[in-house]
C-alpha positions, 0 to 999 in steps of 0.5 A: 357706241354701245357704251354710249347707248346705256349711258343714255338709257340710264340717265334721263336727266342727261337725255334731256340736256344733251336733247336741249343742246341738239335743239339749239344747235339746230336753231344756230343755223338761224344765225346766219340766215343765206347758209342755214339750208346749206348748214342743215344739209350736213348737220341733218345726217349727224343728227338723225344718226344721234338721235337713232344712237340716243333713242334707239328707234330708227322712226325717231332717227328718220324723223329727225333727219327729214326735220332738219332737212325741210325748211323753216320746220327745224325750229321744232323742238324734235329731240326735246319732243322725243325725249319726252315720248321715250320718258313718259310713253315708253314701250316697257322694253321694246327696243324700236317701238316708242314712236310706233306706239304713240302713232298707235294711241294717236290711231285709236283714239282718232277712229275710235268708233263711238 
């Protein structure tokens, strides 16, 4: 698994597409549509472990299960949306902080005093 963490860290073109097919993947549940919550029940752990594995934050991990697991809301786009966050808003080095740091700004801009 360690191998495959700095492979990851590495290569954020790859990031992107492994991302791209997990949100497809997500929505092939869709297909057949009176066994989508019950496919979502399996595939929700498997992903949010990927995704905790991929991103390193266990905030994006939850995150992701708990998407998955609520219904209609798995056709976002999450691992495409952490992906995004952890390329353009890193936490320079911070392992486990990217989400953290993102509800940070989103938290300061909202109650900033004017």
């Amino acid at each position: 698994m360690g191998k495959f963490r700095k492979f990851c860290k590495k290569y954020h073109i790859l990031k992107l597409i492994i991302s791209l097919i997990l949100d497809l993947i997500g929505y092939a549940s869709y297909i057949i549509p009176t066994f989508a919550e019950a496919i979502d029940i399996v595939w929700a752990p498997l992903y949010g472990v990927i995704i905790l594995v991929m991103y390193q934050d266990i905030i994006a991990g939850i995150v992701a299960t708990g998407e998955e697991l609520l219904p209609y809301v798995d056709a976002l786009p999450s691992a495409t949306i952490f992906w995004f966050i952890s390329t353009f808003i890193s936490a320079k080095g911070k392992k486990g902080k990217t989400l953290f740091k993102v509800f940070k700004i989103f938290k300061e801009k909202r109650f900033r005093k004017k």
